[in-house]
DSSP file (Angstrom, degrees, kcal/mol; ACC not computed):
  #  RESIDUE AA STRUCTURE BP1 BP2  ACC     N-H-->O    O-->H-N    N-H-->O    O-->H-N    TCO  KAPPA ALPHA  PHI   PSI    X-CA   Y-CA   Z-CA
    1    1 A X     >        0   0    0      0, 0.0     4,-1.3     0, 0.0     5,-0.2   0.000 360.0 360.0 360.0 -28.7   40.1   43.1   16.3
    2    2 A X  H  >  +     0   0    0      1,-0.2     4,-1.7     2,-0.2     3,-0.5   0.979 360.0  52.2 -71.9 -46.5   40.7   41.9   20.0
    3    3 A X  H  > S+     0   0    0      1,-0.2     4,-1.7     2,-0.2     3,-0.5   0.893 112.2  40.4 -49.4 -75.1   43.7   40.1   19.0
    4    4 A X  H  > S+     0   0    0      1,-0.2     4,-0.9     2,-0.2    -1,-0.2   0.742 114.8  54.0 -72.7 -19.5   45.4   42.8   17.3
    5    5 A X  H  X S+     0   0    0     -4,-1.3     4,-1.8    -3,-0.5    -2,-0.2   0.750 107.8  54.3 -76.9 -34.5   44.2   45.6   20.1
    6    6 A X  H  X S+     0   0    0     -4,-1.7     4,-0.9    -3,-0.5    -2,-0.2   0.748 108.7  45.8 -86.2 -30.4   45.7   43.4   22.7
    7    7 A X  H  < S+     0   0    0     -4,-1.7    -2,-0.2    -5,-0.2    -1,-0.2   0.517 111.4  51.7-110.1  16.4   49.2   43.3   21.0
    8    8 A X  H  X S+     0   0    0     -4,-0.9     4,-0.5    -5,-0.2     3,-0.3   0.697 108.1  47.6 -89.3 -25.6   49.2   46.6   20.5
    9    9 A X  H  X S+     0   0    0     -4,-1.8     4,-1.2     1,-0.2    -2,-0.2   0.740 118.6  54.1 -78.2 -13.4   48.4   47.5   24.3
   10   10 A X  H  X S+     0   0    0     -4,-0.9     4,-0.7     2,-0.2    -1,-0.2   0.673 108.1  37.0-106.4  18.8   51.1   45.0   24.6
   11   11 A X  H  4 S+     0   0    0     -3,-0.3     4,-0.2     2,-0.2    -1,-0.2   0.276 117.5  53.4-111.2   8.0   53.7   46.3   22.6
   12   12 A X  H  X S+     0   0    0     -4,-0.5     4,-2.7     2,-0.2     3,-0.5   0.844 108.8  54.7 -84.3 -44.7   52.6   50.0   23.9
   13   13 A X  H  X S+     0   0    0     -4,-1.2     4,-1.8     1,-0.4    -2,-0.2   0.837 114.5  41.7 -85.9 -39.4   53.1   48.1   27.7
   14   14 A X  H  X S+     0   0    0     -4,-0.7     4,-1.5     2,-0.2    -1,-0.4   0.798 111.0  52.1 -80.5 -27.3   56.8   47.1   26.6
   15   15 A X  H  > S+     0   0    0     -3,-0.5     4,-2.4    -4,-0.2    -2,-0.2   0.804 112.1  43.6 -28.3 -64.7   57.5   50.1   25.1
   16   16 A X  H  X S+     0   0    0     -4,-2.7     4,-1.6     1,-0.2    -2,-0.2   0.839 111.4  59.0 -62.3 -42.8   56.4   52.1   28.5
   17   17 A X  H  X S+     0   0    0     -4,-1.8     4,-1.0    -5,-0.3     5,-0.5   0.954 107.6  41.6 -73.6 -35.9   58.3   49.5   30.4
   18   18 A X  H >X S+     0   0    0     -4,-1.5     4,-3.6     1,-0.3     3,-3.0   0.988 113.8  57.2 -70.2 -65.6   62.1   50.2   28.5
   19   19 A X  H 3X S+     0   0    0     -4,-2.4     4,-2.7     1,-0.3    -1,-0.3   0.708 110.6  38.2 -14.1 -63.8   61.4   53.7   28.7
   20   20 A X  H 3X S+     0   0    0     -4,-1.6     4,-0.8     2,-0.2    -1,-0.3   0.202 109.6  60.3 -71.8 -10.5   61.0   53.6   32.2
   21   21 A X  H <X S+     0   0    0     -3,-3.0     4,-2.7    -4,-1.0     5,-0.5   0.651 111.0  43.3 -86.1 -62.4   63.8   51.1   32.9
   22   22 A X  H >X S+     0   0    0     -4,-3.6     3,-0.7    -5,-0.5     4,-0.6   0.888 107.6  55.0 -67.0 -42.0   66.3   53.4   31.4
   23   23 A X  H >X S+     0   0    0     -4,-2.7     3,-3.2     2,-0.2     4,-0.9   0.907 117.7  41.8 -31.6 -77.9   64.8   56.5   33.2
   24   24 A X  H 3X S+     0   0    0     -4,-0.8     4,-2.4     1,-0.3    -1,-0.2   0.710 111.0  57.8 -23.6 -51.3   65.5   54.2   36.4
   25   25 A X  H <X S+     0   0    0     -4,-2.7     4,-0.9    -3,-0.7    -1,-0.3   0.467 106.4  43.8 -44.5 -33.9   68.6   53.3   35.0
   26   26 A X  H <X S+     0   0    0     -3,-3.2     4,-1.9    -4,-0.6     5,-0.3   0.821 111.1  55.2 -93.7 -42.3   70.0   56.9   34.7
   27   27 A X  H  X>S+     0   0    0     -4,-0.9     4,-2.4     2,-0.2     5,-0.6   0.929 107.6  47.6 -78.1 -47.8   68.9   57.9   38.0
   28   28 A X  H  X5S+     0   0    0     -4,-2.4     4,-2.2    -5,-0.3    -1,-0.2   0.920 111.6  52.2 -57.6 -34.6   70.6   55.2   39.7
   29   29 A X  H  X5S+     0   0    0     -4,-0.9     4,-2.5     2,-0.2     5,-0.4   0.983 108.2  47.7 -59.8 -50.9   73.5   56.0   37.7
   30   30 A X  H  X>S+     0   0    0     -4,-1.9     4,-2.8     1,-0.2     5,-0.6   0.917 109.3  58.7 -44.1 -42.4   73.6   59.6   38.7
   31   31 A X  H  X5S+     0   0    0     -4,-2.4     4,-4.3    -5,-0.3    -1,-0.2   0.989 110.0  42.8 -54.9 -44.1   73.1   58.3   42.1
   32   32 A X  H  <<S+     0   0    0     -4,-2.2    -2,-0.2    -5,-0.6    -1,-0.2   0.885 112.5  47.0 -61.6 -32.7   76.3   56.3   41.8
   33   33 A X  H >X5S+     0   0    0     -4,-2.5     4,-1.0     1,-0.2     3,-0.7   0.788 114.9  51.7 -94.7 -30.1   78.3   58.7   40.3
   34   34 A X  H >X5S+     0   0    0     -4,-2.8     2,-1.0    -5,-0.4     4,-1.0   0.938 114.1  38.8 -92.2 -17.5   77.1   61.4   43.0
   35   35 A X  H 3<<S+     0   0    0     -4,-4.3    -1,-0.3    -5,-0.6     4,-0.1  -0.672 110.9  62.7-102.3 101.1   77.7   59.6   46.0
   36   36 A X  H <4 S+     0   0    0     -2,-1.0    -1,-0.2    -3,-0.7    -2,-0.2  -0.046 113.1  37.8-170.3 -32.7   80.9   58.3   44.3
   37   37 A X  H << S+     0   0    0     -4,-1.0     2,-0.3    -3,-0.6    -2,-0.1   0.569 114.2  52.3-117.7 -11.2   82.1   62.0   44.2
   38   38 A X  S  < S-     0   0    0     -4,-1.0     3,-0.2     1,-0.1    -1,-0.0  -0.865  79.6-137.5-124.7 143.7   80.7   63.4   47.7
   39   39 A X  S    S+     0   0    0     -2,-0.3     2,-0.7     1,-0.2    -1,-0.1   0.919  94.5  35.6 -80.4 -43.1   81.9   61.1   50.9
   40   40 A X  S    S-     0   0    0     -3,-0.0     2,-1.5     2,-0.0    -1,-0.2  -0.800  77.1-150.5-131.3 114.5   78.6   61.4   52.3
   41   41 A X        +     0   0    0     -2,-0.7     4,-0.2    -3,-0.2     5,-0.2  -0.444  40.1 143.7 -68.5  88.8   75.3   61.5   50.2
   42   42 A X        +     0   0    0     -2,-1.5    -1,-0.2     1,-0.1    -7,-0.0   0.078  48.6  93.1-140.7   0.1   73.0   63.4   52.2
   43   43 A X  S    S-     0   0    0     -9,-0.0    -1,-0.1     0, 0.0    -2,-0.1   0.150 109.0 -97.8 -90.0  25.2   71.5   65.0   49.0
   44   44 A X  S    S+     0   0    0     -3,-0.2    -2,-0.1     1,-0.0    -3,-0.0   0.963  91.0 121.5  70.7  64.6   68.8   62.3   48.9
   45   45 A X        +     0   0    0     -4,-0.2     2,-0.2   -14,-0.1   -10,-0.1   0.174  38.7 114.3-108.4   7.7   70.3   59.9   46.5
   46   46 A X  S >> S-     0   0    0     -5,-0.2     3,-3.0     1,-0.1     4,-1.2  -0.545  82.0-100.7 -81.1 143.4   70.4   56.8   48.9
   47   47 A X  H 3> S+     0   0    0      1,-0.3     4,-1.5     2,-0.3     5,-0.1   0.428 117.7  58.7 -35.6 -31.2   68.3   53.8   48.0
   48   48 A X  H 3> S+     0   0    0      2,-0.2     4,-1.6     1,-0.2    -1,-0.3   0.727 108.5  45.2 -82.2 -29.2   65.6   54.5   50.4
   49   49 A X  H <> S+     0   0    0     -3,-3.0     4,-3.8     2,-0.2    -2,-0.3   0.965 108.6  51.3 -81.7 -30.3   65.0   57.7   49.0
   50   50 A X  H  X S+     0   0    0     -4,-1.2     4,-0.8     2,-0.2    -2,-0.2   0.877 110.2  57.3 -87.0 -50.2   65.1   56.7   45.2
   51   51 A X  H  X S+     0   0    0     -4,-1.5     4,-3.5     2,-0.2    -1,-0.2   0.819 110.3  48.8 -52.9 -35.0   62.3   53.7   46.5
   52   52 A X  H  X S+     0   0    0     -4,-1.6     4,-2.2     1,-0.2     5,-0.3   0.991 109.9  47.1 -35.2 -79.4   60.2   56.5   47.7
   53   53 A X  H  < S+     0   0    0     -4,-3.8    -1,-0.2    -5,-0.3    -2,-0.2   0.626 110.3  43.0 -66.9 -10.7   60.3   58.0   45.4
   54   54 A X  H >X S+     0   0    0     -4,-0.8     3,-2.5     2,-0.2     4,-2.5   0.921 114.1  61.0 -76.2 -62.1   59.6   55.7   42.7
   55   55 A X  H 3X S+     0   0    0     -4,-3.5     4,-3.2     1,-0.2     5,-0.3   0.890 105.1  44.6 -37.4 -50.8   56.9   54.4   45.1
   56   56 A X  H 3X S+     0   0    0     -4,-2.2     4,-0.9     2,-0.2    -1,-0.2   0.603 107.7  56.2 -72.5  -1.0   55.1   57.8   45.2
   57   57 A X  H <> S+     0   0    0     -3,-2.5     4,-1.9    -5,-0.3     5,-0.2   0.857 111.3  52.9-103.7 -54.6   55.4   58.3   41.0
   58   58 A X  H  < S+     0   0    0     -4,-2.5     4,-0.2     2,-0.3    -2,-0.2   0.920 108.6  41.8 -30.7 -62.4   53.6   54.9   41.3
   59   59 A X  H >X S+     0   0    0     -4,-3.2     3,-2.9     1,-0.2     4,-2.2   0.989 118.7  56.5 -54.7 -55.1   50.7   56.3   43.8
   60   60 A X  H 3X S+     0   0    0     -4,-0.9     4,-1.2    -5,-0.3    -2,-0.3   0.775 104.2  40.4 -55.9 -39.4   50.8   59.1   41.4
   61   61 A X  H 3< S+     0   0    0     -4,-1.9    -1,-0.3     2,-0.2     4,-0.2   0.299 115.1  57.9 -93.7   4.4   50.2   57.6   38.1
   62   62 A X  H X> S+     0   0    0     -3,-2.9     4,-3.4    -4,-0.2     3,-2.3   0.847 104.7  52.8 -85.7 -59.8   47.4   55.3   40.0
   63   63 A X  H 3X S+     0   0    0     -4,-2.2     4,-1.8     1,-0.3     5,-0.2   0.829 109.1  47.4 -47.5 -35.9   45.8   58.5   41.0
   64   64 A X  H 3X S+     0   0    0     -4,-1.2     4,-1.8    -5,-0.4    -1,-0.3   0.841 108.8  55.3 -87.4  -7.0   45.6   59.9   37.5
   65   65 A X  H <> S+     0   0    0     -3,-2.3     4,-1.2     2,-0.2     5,-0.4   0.799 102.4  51.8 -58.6 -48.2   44.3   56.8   36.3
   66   66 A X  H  < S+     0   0    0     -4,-3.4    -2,-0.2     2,-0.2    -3,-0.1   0.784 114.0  51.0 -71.2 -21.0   41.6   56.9   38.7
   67   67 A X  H >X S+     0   0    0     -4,-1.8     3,-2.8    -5,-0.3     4,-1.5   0.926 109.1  46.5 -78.5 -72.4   40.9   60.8   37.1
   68   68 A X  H 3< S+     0   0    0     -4,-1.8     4,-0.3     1,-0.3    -2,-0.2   0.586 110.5  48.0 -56.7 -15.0   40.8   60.1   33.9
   69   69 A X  T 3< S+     0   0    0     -4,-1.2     4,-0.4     1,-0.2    -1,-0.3   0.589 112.5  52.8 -95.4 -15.5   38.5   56.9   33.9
   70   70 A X  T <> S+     0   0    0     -3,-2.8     4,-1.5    -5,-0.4    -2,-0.2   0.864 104.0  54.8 -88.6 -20.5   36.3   58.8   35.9
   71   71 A X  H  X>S+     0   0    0     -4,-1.5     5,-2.1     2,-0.2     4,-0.5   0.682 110.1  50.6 -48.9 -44.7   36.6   61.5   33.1
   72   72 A X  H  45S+     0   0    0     -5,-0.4    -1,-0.2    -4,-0.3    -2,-0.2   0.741 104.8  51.2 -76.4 -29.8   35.5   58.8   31.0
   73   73 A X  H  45S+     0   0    0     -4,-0.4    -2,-0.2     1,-0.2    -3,-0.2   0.925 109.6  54.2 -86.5 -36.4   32.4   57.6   33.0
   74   74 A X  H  <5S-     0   0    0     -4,-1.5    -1,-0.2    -5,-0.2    -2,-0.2   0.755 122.0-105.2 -87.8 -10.9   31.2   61.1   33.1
   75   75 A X  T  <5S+     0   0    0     -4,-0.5     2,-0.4     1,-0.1    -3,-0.2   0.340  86.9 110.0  85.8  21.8   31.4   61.7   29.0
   76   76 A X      < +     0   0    0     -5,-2.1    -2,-0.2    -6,-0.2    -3,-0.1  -0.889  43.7  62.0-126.3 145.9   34.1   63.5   29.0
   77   77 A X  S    S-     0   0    0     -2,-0.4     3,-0.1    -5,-0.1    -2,-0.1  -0.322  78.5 -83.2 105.6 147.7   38.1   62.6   27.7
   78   78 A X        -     0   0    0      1,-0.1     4,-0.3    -2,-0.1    -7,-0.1  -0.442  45.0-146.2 -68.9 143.9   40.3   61.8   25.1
   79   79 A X  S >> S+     0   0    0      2,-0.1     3,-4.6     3,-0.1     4,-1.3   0.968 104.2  49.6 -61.2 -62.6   39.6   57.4   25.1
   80   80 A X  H 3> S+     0   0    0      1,-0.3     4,-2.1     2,-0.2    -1,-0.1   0.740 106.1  51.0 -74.7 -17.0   43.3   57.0   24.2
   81   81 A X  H 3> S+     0   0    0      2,-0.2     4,-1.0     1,-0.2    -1,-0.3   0.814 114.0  49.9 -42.7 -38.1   44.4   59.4   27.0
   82   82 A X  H <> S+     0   0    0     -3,-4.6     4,-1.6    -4,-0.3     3,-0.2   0.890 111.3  44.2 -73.2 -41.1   42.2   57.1   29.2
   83   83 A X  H  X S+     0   0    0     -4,-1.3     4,-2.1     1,-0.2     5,-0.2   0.929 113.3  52.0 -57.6 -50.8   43.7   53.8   27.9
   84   84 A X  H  X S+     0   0    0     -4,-2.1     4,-0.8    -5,-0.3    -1,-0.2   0.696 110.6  45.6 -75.7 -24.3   47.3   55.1   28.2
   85   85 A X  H >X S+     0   0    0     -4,-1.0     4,-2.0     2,-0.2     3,-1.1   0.888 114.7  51.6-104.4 -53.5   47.0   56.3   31.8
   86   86 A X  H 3X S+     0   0    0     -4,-1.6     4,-2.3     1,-0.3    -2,-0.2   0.917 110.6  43.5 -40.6 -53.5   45.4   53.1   32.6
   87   87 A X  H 3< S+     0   0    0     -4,-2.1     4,-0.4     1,-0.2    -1,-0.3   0.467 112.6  61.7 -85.7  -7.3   48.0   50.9   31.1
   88   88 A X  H <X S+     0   0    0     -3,-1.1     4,-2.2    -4,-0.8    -1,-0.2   0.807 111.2  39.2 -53.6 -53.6   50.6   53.4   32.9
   89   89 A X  H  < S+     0   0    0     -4,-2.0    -2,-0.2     2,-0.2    -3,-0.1   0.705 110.4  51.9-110.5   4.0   49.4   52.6   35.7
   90   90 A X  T >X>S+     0   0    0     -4,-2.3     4,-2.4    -5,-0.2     3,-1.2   0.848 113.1  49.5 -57.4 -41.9   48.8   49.0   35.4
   91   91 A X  H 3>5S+     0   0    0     -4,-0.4     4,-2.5     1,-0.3    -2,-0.2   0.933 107.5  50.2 -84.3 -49.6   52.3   48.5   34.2
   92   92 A X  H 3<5S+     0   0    0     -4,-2.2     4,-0.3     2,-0.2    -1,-0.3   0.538 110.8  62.4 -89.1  15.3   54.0   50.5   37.0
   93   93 A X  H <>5S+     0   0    0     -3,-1.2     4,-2.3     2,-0.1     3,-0.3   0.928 105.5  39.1   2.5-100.3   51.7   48.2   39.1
   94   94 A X  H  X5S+     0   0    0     -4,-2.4     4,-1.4     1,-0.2    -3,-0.2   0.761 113.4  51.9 -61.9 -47.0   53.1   45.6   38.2
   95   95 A X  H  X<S+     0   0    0     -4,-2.5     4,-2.6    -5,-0.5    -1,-0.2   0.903 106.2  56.0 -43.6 -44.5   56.6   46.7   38.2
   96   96 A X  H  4 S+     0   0    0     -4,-0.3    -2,-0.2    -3,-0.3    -1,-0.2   0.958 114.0  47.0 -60.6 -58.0   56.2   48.0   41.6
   97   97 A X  H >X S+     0   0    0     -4,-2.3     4,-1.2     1,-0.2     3,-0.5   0.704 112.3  43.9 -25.5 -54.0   55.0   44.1   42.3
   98   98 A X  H 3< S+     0   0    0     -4,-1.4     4,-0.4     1,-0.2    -1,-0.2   0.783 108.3  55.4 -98.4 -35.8   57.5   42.4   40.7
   99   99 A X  T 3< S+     0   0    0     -4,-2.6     4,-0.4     2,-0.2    -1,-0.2   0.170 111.4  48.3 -67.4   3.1   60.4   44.6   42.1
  100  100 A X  T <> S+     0   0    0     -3,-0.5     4,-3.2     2,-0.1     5,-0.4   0.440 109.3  52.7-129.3 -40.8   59.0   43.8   46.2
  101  101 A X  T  < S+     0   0    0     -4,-1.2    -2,-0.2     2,-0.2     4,-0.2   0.666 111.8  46.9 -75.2   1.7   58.8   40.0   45.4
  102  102 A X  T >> S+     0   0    0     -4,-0.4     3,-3.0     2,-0.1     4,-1.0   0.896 113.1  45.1 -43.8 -96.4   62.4   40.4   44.3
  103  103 A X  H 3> S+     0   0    0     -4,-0.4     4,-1.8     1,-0.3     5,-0.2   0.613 116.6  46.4 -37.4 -42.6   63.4   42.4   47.3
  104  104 A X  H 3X S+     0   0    0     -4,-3.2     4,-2.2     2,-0.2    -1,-0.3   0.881 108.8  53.9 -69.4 -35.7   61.4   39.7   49.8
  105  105 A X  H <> S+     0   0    0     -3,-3.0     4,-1.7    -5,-0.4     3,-0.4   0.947 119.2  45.9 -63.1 -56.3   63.0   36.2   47.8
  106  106 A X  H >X S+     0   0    0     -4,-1.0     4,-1.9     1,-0.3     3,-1.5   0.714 109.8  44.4 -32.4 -60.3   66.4   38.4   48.8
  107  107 A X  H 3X S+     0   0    0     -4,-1.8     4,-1.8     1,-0.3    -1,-0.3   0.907 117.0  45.7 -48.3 -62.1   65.7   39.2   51.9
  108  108 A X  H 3< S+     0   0    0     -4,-2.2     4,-0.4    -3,-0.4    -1,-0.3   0.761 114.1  54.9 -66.2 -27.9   64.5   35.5   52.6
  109  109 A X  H <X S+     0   0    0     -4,-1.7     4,-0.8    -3,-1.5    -1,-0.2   0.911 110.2  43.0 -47.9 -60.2   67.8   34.4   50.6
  110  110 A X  H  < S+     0   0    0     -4,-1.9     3,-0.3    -5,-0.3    -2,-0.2   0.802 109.7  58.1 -73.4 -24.3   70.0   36.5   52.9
  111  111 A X  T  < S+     0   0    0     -4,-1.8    -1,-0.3    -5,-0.4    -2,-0.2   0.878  99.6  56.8 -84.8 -30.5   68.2   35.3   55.9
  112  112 A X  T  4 S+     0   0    0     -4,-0.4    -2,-0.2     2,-0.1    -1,-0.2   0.498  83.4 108.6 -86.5   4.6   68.9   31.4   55.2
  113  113 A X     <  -     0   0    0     -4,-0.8     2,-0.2    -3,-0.3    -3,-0.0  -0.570  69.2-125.8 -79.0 149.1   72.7   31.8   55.2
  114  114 A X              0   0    0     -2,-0.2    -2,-0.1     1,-0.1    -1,-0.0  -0.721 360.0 360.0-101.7 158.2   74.5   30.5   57.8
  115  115 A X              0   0    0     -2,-0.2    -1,-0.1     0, 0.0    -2,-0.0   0.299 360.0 360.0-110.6 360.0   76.9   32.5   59.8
């Protein structure tokens, strides 16, 4: 039972993750294509704003994690509402993670070139 519970939370986890790539994926196109069509992007489509904001849908899906398991300790809530908001926000966790050790090897790339 563990076995099969564990590759269903992880074929839910991949699932969540493509989803959420191509939502990413879309906005970043729309970003391109609108400052591609306006000379200066001043409607908050620049890369700092689009990390913001991703960061704070991060905080955000932590925070509802943290309701709903507490929802759970008290005897109240759907379990699989509780699982899925958990594994929501493990997974954009981990994304968030994996996407800042990216951005640092770069950074640490870009910094060892010689001039």
């Amino acid at each position: 039972m563990l076995t099969s519970l564990t590759q269903a939370h992880n074929a839910y986890a991949v699932q969540s993750l493509q989803s959420r790539l191509q939502g990413v994926t879309d906005n970043v196109d729309d970003g391109i294509q609108s400052s591609a069509t306006t000379a200066s992007s001043s409607s908050g489509t620049d890369f700092g704003s689009i990390l913001s904001q991703s960061v704070s849908n991060v905080i955000d899906s932590g925070h509802n994690a943290e309701t709903k398991a507490a929802q759970g300790l008290t005897g109240g809530g759907d379990m699989t509402q509780i699982v899925t908001a958990v594994s929501n926000a493990q997974l954009a966790l981990q994304t968030t993670t994996v996407i800042r050790d990216r951005m640092v090897q770069a950074y640490q790339d870009v910094m060892k070139m010689t001039i």
